[in-house]
Each structure stands twice: as structure tokens, then as C-alpha cells.
C-alpha positions, 0 to 999 in steps of 0.5 A: 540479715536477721538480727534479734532483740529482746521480747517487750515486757519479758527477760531471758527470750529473743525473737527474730527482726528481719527487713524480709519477715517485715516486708512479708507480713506487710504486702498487703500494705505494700503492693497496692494490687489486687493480688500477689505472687511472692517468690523466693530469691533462690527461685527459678520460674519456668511455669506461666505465672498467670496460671499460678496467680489465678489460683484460690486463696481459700477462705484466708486469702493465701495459696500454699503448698504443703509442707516439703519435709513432710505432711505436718501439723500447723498446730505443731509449728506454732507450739514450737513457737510456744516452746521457745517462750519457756522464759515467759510462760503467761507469754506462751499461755497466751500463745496457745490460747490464741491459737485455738481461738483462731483455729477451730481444728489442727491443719496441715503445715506448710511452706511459704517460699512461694504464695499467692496472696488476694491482697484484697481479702488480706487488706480487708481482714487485717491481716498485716496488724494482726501478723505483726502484733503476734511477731511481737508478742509472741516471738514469730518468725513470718512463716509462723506468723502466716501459720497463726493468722491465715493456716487454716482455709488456705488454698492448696499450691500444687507441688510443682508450684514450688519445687524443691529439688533436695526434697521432692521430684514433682512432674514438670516443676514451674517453679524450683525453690531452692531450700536454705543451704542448697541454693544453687549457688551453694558450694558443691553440687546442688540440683538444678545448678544449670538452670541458674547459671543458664538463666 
């Protein structure tokens, strides 16, 4: 469950607080391994995750497939992040500010249902004080977190990495992950349904 509370130091915005986008940006405090696959709850593994575990991490230390509504701009999801501190605009100013300070160029955005994280480089690089100093600051959710401190170098999932079914049809999908909304214990007919109820 996600709940909200007021942003430090500033009136009239929320930002999220949920256990999951916590517990997300904390992995690599954590799991005391070298490395992480991070799978989805409305999830359904048919590839050999040994395959998918062996998979670059980039320069940042985290795999992700590119985004399924579409090829986005990173920089978008973080300005949208900006927008919703309209209350604070020195907030915002900060925001914008940090995020080409971070990134030398615009990359592609992307889906964090399934990752695979080098906890190691992570650990190294700060990566979960970094992550939650921006969910505090700036009002991020996880995924925005993910997008502002390790999206540009990321490694590049294969769409069949993490499939989902309402968006795209990749060949021999390893790994469904249902959207929110379309999981497949969703009212009404959802794609991939039999796998769930079979497993």
C-alpha cells in the first residue's frame, strides 16, 4: 500500500512512502549478494534466470528493458517529476538542476518491474543514500529514483526479459510481467491468464 506524506520543509505537495519503493532503492543494503534479479509480483518466469542474471549492468550497475508504452525520454520522467513540485518551485529548481548535473545527455526511459542490479557496483557507488535523499527531497517514486541516479549507462534487458502481455508480443517471452491493472488475476479476461492459474 502506498501512502503519502507531506514533503520537509515545503506546503501544498505529497510525495509517495511505500514499504515496496523503500525496500527497492535498499537492495543493495539489503541482499547481501553480489548480484540481483528483481522480479515483479505479478510475474511469471519461464526463461533460465541464470541467462538473465549474467546480463551487463552497464556503467551504472542496473539492466533494464526499455520502456513498453514506447521509446521515452528519461529526462521526461524526471520532469514530470519536477512538475508535480509546482508548490516548491526552488524544490523543482533543484531537481532540474540535479539532473543534468548527473546526466551529461537525454536517455532512454525505461521499465523497472524486472532488473538485474550488480549490488556490488551499487553498494560502491552509494547508490541507496543517493536514491533516498532524492525520494525525500524531490518527492520520487522508485522508478523515478532509478531514473535520476542510475539511467543513463544502463544495461539494455531484451524485451523478452520482461514481457508485457497488454503492450507488446515479443518472440519466446522468459519472463510475463503483468502491467497494473492487467494482472492476471484481474477481473475479466487478461492474456497469459493460463499461465497463472497453471503454475
Amino acid at each position: 500500500m502506498v501512502r503519502t506524506a507531506g514533503l520537509p520543509g515545503v506546503t501544498g505537495v505529497t510525495r509517495p512512502v511505500g514499504a515496496r519503493s523503500v525496500a527497492r532503492v535498499l537492495l543493495p543494503e539489503l541482499v547481501p549478494t553480489a548480484r540481483a534479479v528483481v522480479l515483479p509480483v505479478a510475474g511469471y518466469v519461464s526463461g533460465d534466470l541464470a541467462e538473465l542474471v549474467a546480463t551487463s549492468t552497464g556503467t551504472t550497475g542496473v539492466s533494464a528493458r526499455a520502456a513498453s508504452t514506447g521509446r521515452g525520454s528519461g529526462f521526461d520522467v524526471l520532469y514530470r517529476a519536477g512538475w508535480r513540485l509546482h508548490a516548491a518551485p526552488q524544490r523543482a529548481f533543484e531537481l532540474y538542476r540535479s539532473i543534468h548535473v548527473v546526466h551529461d545527455a537525454d536517455f532512454d526511459s525505461f521499465d523497472t518491474a524486472v532488473m538485474v542490479l550488480d549490488l556490488d557496483q551499487l553498494r560502491r557507488d552509494g547508490f541507496a543514500d543517493r536514491s533516498l535523499g532524492a525520494m525525500e527531497l524531490y518527492a520520487l517514486n522508485d522508478r523515478e529514483a532509478f531514473h535520476l541516479v542510475a539511467g543513463e549507462g544502463r544495461g539494455e534487458l531484451k524485451a523478452r526479459w520482461a514481457h508485457v502481455p497488454s503492450r507488446d508480443v515479443p518472440e519466446d517471452p522468459a519472463i510475463w510481467a503483468w502491467a497494473a491493472g492487467r494482472e492476471p488475476w484481474s477481473t475479466g479476461h487478461t492474456l497469459g491468464q493460463s499461465l497463472w492459474a497453471d503454475a
